[in-house]
C-alpha positions in Angstrom: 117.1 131.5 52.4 116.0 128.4 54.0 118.1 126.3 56.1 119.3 123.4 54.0 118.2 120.0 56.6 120.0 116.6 56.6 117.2 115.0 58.4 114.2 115.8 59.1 110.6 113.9 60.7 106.7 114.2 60.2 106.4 116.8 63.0 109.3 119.3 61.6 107.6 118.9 58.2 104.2 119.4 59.7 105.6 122.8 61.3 107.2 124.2 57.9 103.7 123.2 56.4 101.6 125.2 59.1 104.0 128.2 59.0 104.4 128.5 54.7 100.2 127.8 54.5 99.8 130.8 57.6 102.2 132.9 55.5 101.6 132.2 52.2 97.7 131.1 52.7 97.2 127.5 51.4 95.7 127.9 48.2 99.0 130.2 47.7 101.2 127.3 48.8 102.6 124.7 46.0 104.8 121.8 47.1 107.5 123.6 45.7 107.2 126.6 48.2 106.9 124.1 50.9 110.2 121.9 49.4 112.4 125.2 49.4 111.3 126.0 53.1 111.6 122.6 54.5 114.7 122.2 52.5 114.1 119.0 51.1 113.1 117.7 47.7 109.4 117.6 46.4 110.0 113.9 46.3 111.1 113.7 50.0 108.0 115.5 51.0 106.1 113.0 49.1 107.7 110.1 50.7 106.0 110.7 54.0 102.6 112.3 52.2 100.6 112.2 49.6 100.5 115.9 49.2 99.7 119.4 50.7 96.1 118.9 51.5 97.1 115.6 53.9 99.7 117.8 55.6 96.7 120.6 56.0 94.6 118.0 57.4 97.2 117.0 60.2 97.6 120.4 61.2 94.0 121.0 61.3 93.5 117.6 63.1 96.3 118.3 65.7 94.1 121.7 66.5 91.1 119.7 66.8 92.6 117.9 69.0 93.5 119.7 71.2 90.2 122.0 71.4 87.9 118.8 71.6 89.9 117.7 74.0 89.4 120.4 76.9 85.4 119.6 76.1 86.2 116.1 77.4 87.9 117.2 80.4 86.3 116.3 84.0 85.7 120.3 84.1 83.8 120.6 81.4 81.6 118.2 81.8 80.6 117.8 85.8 79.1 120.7 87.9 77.0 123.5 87.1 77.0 125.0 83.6 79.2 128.4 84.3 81.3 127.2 85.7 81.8 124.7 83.1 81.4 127.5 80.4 83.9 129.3 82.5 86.9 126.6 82.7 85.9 125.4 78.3 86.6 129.0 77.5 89.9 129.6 79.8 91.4 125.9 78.4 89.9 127.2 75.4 92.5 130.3 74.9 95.1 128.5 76.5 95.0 125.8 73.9 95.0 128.5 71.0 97.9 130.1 72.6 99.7 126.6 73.0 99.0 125.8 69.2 99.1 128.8 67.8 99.5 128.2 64.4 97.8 125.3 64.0 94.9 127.1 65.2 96.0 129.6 63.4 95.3 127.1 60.1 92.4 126.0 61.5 90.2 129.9 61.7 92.0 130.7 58.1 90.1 127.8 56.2 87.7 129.0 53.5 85.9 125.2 52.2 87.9 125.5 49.0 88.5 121.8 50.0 87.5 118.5 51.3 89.9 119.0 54.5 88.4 122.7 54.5 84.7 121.5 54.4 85.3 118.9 56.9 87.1 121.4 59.4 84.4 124.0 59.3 81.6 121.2 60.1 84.2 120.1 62.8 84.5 124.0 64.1 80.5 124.2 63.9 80.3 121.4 66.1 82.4 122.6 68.6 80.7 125.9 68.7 77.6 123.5 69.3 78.6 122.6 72.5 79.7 125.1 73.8 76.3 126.6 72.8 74.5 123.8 74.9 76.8 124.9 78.0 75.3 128.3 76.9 71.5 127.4 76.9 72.6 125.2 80.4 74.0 128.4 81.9 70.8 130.2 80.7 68.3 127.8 81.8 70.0 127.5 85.9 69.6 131.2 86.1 73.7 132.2 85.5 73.9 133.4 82.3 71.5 136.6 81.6 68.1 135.4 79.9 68.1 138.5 77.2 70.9 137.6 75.2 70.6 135.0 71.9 72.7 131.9 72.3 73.8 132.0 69.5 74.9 135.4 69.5 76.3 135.1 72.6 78.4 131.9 71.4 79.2 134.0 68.3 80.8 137.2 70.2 82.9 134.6 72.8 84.2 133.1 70.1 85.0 136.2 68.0 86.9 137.3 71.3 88.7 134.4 71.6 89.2 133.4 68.2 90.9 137.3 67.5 94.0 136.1 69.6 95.2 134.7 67.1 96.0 137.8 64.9 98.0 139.8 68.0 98.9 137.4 70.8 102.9 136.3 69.8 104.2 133.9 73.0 107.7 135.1 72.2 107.0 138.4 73.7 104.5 137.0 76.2 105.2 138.2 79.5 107.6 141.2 78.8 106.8 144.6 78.9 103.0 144.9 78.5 102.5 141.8 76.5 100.5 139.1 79.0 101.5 135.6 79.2 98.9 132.6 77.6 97.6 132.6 81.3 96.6 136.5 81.7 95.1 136.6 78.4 92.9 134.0 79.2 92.0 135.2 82.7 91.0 138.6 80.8 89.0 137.0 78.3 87.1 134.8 81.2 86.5 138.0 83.1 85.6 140.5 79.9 82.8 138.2 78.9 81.2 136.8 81.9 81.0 140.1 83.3 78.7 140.9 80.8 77.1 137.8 80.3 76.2 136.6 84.0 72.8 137.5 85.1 
């Protein structure tokens, strides 16, 4: 039974969004479901939005965010390509683990929508550059010549983006579940082991 809330803001709304569309999916979701977990009326929720699909964009967006981000950081863009590579995939799980279920959101998208559509091309993008760091890896020798970019960008990704279905951070760092920081020291070290030349 959800907790019945006096007040609430954008952000605790936004969070009872992201968890009902990861449980429920978001096609599965009505503004009903998400009224009785936020425990507010339909009409509240639609006093701060104009539905479930703007609330799936913000939780896609703040994912975005956050992943664009670390491609603008000075580390990702100054020095040689691998080691680039190296710090945009380490930020690059750390971020995931950080936002977990809005990243979460964003891998579960299907293009049933306009927010969908426009988070895949936004996803496709991103895997674009990180390609180019690829092909820049390649090209000064670092990166082994014999695998396809895009496969290559395809596997990293499908490592990292799997996090998301065991890594929980409330039992990070007890017993033999790693903290955010292991698991993205392992995934660094897994894949450039077998992708430096």
């Amino acid at each position: 039974m959800p907790v019945k809330r006096d007040t609430y803001t954008p952000d605790s709304l936004l969070k009872v969004a992201v968890e009902v569309f990861n449980e429920r999916g978001y096609d599965g979701t009505s503004m009903e479901h998400l009224s009785q977990a936020a425990g507010i009326s339909k009409s509240s929720i639609y006093h701060h939005v104009r539905g479930k699909e703007e609330l799936l964009r913000r939780a896609i967006s703040r994912a975005l965010s956050g992943l664009f981000g670390v491609l603008d950081e000075p580390r990702a863009r100054e020095g040689h390509a691998i080691d680039r590579l190296e710090h945009v995939t380490r930020r690059t799980v750390e971020v995931l683990t950080a936002e977990l279920p809005y990243v979460t959101l964003l891998l579960r998208v299907r293009g049933n929508t306009d927010t969908e559509r426009w988070a895949m091309a936004r996803r496709r993008e991103f895997d674009q550059r990180v390609s180019e760091l690829i092909k820049q890896a390649v090209a000064e020798g670092d990166l082994r010549a014999d695998v396809d970019v895009r496969l290559a960008t395809r596997l990293l990704f499908g490592m990292i983006n799997s996090i998301v279905e065991w890594y929980r951070p409330s039992r990070a760092g007890r017993g033999n579940t790693a903290t955010s920081d292991e698991v993205a020291e392992a995934v660094v070290r897994t894949a450039f082991a077998g992708l430096r030349s």
